[in-house]
N, CA, C and O atoms as a CHARMM CRD file, in Angstrom:
* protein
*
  268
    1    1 UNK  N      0.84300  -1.17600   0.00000 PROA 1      0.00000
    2    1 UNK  CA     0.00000   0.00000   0.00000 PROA 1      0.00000
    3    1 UNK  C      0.88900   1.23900   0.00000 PROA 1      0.00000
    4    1 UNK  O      1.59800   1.48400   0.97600 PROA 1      0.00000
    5    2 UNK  N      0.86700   1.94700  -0.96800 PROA 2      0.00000
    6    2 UNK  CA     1.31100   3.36200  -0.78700 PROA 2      0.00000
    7    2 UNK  C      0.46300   4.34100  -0.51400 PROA 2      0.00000
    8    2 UNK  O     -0.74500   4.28400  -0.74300 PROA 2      0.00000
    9    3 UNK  N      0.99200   5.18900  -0.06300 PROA 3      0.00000
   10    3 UNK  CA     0.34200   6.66100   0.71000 PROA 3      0.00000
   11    3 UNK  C      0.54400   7.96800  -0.25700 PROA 3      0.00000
   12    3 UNK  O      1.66200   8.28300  -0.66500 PROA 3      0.00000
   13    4 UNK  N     -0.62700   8.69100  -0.58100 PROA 4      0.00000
   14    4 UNK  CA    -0.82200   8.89200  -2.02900 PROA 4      0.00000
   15    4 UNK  C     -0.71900  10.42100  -1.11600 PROA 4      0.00000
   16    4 UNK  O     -0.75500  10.39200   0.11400 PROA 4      0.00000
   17    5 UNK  N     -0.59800  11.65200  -1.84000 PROA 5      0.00000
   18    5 UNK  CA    -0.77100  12.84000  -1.48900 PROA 5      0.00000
   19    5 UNK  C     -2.01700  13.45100  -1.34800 PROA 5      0.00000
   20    5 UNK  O     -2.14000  14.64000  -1.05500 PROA 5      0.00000
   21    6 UNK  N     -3.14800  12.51800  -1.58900 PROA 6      0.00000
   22    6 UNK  CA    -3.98400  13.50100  -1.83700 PROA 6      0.00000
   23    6 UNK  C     -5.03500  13.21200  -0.82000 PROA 6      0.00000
   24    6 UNK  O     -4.91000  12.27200  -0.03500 PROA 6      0.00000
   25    7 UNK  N     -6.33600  14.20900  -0.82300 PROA 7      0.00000
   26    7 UNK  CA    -7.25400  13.92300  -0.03700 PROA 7      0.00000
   27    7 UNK  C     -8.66800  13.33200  -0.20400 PROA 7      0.00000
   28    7 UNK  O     -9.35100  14.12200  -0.85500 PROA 7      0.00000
   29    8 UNK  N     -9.37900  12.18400   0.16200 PROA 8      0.00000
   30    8 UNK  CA   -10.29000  11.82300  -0.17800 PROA 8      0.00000
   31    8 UNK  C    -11.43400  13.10400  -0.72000 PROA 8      0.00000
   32    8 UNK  O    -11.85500  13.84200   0.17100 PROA 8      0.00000
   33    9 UNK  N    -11.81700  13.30100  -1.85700 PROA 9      0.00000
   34    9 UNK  CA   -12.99100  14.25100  -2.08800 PROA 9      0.00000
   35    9 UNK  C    -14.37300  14.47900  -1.46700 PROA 9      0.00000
   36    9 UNK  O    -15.01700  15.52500  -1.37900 PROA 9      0.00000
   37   10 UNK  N    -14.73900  12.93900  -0.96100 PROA 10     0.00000
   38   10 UNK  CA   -16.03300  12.72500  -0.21500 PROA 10     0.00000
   39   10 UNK  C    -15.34800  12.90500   1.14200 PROA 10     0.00000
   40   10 UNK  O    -15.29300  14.13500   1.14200 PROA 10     0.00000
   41   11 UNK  N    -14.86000  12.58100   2.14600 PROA 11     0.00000
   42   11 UNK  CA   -14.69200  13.13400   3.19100 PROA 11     0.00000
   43   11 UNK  C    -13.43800  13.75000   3.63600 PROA 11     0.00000
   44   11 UNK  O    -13.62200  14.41700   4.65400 PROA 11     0.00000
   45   12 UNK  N    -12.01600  13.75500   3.14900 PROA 12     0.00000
   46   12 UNK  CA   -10.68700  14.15000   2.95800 PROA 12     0.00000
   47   12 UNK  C     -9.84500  13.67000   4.02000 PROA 12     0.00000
   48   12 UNK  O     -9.05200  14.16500   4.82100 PROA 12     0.00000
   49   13 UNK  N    -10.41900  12.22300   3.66600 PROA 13     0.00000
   50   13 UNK  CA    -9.40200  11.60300   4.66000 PROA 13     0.00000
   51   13 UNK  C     -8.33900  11.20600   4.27200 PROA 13     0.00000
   52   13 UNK  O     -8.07300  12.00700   3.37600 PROA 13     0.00000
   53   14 UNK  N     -7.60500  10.56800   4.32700 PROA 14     0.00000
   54   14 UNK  CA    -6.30600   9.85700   3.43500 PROA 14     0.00000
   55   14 UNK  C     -6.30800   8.99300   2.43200 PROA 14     0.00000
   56   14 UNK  O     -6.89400   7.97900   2.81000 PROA 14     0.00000
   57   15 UNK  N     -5.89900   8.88200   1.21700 PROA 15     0.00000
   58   15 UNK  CA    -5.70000   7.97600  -0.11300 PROA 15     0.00000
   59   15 UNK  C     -4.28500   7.33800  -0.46400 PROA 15     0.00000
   60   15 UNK  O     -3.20100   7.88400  -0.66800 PROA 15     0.00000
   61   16 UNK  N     -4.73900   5.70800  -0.46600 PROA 16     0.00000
   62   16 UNK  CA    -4.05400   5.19500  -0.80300 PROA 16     0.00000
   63   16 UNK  C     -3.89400   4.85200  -2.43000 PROA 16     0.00000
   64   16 UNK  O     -4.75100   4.50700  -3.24300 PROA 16     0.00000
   65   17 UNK  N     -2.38000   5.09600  -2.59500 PROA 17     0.00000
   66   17 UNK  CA    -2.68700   3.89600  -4.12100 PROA 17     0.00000
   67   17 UNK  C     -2.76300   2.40700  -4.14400 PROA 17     0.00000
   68   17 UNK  O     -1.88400   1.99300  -3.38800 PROA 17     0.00000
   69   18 UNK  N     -3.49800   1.31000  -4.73800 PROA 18     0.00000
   70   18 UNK  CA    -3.14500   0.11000  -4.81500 PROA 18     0.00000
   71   18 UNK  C     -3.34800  -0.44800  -6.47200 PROA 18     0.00000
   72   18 UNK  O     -3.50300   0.23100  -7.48700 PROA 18     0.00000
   73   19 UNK  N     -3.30300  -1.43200  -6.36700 PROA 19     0.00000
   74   19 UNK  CA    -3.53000  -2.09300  -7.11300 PROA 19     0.00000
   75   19 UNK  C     -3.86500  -3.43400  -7.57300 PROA 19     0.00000
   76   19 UNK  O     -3.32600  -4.36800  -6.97800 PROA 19     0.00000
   77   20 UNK  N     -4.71900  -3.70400  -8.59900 PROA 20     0.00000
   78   20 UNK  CA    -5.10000  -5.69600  -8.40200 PROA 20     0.00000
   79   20 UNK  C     -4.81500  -5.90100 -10.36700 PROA 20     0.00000
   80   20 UNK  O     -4.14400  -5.50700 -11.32100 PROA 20     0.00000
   81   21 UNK  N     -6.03900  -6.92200  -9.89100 PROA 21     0.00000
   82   21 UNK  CA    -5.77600  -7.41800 -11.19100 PROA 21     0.00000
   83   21 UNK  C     -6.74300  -6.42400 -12.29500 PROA 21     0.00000
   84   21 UNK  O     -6.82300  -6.50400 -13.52100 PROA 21     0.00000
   85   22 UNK  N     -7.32100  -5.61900 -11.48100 PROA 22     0.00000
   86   22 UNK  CA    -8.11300  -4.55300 -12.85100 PROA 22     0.00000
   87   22 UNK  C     -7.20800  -3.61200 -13.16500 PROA 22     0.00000
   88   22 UNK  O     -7.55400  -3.00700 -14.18000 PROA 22     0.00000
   89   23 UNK  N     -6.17000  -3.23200 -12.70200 PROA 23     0.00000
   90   23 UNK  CA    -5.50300  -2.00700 -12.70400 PROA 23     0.00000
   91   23 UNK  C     -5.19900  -1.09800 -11.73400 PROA 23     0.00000
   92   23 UNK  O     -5.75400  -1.31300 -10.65600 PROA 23     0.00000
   93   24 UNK  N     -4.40600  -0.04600 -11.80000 PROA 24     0.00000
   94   24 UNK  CA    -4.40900   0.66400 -10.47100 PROA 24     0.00000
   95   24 UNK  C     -6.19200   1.57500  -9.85700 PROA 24     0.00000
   96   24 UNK  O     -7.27500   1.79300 -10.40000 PROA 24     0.00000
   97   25 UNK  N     -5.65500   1.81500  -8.64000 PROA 25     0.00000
   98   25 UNK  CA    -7.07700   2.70700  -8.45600 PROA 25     0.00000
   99   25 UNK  C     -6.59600   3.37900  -6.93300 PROA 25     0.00000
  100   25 UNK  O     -5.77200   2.71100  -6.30900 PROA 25     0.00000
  101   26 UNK  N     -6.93900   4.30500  -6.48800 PROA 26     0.00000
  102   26 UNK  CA    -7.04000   5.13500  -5.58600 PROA 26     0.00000
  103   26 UNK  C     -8.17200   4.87700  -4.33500 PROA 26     0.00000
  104   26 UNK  O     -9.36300   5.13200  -4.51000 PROA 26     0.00000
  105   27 UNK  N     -7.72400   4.42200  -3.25100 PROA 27     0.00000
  106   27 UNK  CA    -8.73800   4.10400  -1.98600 PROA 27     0.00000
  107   27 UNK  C     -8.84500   4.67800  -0.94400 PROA 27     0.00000
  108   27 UNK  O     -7.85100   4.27700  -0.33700 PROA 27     0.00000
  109   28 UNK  N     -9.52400   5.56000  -0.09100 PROA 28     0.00000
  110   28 UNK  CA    -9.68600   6.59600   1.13200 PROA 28     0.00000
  111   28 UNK  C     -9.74700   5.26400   2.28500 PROA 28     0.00000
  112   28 UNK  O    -10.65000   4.43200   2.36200 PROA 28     0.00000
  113   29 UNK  N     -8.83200   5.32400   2.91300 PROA 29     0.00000
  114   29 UNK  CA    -8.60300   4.33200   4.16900 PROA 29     0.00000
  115   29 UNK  C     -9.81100   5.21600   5.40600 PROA 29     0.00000
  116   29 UNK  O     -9.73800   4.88900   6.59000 PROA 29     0.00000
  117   30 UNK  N    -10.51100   5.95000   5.10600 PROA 30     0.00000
  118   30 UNK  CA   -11.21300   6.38000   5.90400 PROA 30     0.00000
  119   30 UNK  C    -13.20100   5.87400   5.69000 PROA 30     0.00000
  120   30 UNK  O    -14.16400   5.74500   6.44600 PROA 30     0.00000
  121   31 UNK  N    -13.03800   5.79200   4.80000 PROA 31     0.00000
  122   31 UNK  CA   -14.48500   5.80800   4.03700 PROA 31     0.00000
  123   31 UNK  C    -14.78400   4.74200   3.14300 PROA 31     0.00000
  124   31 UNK  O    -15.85000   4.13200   3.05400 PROA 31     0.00000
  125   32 UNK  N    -13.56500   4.55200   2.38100 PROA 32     0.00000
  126   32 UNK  CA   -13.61800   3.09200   1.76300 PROA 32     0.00000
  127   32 UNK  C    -13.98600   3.97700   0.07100 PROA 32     0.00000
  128   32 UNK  O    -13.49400   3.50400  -0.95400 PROA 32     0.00000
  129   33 UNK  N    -14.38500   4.54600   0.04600 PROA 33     0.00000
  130   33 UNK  CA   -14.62600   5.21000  -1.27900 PROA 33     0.00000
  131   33 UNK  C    -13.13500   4.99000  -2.50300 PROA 33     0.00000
  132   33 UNK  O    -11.97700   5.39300  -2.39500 PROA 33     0.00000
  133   34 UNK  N    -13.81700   4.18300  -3.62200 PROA 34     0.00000
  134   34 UNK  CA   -12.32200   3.59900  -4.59300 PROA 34     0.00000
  135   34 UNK  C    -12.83100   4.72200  -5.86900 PROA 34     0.00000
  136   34 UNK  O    -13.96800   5.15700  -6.04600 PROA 34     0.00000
  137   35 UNK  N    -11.53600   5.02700  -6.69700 PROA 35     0.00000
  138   35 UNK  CA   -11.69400   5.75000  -7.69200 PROA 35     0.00000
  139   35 UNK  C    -10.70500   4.82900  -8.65100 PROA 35     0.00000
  140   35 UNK  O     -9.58200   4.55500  -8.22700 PROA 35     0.00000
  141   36 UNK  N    -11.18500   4.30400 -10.09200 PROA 36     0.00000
  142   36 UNK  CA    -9.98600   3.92100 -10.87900 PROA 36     0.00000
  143   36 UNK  C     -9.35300   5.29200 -11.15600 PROA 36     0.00000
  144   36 UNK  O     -9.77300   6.44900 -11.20800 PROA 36     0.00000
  145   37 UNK  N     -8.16600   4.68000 -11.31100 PROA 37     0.00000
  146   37 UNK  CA    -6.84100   5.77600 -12.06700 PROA 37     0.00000
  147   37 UNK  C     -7.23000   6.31200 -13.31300 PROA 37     0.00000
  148   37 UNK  O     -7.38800   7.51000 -13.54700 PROA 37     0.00000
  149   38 UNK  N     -7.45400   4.88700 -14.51600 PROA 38     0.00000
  150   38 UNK  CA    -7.36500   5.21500 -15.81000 PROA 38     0.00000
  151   38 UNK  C     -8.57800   5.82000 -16.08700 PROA 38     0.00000
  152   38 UNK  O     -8.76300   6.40900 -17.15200 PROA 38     0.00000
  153   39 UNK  N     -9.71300   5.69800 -14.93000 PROA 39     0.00000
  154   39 UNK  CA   -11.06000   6.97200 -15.53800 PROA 39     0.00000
  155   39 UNK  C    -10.95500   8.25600 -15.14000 PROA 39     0.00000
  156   39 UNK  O    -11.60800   9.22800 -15.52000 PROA 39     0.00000
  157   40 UNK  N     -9.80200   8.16800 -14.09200 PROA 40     0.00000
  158   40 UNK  CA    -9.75600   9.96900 -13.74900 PROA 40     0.00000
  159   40 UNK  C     -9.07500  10.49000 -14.70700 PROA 40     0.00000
  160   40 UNK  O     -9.44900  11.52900 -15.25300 PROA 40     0.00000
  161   41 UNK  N     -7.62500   9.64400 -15.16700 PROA 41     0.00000
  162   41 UNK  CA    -7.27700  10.34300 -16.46900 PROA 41     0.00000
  163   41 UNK  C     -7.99400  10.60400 -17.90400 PROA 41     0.00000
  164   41 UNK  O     -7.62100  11.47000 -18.69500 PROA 41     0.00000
  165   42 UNK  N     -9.06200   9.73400 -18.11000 PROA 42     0.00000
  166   42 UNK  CA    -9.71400   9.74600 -19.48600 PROA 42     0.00000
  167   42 UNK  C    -10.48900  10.99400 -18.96200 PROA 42     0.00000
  168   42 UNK  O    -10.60800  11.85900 -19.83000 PROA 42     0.00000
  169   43 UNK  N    -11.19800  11.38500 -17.42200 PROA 43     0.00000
  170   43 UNK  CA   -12.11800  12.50000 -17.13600 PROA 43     0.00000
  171   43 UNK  C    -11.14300  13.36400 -17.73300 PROA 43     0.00000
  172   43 UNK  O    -11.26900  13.73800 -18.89900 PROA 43     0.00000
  173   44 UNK  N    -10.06600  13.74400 -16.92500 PROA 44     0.00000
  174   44 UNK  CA    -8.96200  14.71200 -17.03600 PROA 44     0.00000
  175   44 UNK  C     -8.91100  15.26700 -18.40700 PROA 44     0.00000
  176   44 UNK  O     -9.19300  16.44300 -18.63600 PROA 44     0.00000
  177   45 UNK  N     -8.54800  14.41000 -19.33200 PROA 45     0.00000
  178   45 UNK  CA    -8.72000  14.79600 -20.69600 PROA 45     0.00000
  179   45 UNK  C     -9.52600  15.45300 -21.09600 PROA 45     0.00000
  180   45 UNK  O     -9.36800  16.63000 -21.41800 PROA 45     0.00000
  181   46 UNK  N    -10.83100  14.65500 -21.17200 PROA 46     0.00000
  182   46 UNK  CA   -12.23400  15.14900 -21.87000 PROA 46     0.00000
  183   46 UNK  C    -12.31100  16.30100 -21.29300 PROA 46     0.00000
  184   46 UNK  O    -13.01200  17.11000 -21.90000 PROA 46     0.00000
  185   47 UNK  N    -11.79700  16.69100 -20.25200 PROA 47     0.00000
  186   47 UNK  CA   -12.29800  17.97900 -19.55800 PROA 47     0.00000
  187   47 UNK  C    -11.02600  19.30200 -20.04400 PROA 47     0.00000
  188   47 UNK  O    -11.25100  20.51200 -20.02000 PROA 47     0.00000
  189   48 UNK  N     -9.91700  18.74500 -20.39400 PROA 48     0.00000
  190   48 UNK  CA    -9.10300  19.88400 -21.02700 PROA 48     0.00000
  191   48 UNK  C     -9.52300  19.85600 -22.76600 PROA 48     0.00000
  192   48 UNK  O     -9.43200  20.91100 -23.39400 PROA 48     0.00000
  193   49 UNK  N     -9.99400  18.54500 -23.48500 PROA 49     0.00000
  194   49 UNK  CA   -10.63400  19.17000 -24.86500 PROA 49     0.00000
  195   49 UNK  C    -11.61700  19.72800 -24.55200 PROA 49     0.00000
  196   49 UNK  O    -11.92200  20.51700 -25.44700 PROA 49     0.00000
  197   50 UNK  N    -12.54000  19.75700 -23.46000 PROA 50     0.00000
  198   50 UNK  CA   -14.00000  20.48900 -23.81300 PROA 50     0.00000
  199   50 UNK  C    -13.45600  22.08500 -23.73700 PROA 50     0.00000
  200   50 UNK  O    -13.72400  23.03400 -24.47400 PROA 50     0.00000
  201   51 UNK  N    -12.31300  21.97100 -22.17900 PROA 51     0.00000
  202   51 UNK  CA   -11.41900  23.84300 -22.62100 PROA 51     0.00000
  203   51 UNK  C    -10.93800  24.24300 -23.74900 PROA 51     0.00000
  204   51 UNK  O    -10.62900  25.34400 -24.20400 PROA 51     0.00000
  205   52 UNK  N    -10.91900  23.01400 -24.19300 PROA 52     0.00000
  206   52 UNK  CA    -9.69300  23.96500 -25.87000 PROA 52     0.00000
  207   52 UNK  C    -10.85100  24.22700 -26.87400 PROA 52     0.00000
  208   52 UNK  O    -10.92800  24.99700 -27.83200 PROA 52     0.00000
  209   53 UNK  N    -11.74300  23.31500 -26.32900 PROA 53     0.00000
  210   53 UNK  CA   -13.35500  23.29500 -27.49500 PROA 53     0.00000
  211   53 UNK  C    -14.01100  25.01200 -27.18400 PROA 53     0.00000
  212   53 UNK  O    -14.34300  25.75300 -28.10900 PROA 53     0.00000
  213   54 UNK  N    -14.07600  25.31000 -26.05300 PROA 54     0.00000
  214   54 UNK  CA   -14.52000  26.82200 -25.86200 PROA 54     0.00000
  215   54 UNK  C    -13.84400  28.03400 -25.85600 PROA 54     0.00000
  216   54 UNK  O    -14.19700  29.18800 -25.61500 PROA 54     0.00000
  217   55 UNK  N    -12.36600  27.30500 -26.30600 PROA 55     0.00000
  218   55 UNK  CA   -11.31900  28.42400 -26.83200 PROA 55     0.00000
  219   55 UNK  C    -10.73000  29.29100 -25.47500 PROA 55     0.00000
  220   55 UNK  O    -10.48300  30.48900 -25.34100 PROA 55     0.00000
  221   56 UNK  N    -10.60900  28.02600 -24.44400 PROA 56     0.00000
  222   56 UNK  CA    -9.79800  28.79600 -22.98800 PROA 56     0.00000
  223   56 UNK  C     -8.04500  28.61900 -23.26000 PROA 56     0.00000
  224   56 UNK  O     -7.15300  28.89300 -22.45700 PROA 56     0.00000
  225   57 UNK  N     -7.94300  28.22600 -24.26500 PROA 57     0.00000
  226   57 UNK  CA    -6.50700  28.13000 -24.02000 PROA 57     0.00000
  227   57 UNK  C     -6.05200  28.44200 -25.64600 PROA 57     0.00000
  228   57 UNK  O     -6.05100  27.58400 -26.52800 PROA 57     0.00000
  229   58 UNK  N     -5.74500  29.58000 -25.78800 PROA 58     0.00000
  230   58 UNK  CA    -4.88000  30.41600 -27.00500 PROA 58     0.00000
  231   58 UNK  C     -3.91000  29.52000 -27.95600 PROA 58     0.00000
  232   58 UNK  O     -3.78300  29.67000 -29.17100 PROA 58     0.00000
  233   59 UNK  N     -3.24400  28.54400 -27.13200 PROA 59     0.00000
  234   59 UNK  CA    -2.19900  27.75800 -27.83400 PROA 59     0.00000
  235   59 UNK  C     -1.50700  27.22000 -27.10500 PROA 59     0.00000
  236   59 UNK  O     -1.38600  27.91400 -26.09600 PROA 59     0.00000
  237   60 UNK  N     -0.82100  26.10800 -27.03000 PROA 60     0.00000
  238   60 UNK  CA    -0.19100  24.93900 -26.61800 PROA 60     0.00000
  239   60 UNK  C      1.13500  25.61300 -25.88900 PROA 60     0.00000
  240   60 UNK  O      1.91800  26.14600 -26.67500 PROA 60     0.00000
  241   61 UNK  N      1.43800  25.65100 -24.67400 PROA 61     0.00000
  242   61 UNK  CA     2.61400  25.84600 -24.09500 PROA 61     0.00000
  243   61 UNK  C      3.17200  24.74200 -24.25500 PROA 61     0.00000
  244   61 UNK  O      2.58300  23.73500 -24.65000 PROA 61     0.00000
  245   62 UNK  N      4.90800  24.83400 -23.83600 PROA 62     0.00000
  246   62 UNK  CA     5.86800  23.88600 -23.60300 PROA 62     0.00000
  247   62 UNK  C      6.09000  23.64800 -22.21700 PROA 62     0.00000
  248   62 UNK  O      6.20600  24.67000 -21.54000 PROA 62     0.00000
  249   63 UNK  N      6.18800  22.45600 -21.56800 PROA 63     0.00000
  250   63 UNK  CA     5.94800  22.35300 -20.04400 PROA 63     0.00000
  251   63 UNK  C      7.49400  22.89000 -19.48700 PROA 63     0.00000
  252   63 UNK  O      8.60300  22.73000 -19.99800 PROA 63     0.00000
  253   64 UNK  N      6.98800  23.75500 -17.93000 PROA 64     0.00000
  254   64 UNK  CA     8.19800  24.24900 -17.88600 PROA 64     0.00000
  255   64 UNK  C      8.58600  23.06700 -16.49800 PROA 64     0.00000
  256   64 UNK  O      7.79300  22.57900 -15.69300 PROA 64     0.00000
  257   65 UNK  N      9.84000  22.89700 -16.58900 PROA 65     0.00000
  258   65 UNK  CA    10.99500  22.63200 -15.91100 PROA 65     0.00000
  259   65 UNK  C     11.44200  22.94600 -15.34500 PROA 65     0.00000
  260   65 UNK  O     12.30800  23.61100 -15.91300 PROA 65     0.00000
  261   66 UNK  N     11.63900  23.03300 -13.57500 PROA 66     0.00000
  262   66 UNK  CA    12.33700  23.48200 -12.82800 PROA 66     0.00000
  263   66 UNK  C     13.56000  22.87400 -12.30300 PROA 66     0.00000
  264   66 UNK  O     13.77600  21.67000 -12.44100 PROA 66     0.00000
  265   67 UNK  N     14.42100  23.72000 -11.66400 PROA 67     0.00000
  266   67 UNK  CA    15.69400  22.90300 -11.67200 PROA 67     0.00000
  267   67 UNK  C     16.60000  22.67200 -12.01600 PROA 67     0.00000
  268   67 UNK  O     17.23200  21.74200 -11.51500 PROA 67     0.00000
């Protein structure tokens, strides 16, 4: 079990990462509430084309690098 940075959304308790045989997924050791990985990233997406679809973002930056 690893200890993930983030905070459960339904109550903000602590998230673990694990993983089985479906793939990884994200679990609140407080609440029990599971999120898969690979649907938050497909959300993630759909939700930066629907921004580029309403013209919030001018043009493609280059990611910056610190360090």
């Amino acid at each position: 079990m690893e200890q993930g940075l983030e905070a459960c959304p339904r109550c903000r308790g602590t998230v673990f990462r694990e993983r089985d045989q479906y793939g990884p997924y994200l679990e609140c050791l407080m609440c029990g509430t599971m999120e898969d990985l690979e649907n938050r990233a497909l959300r993630f997406e759909e939700a930066m084309q629907r921004d580029r679809d309403m013209g919030l973002f001018d043009r493609e930056r280059e990611p910056v690098i610190s360090g």
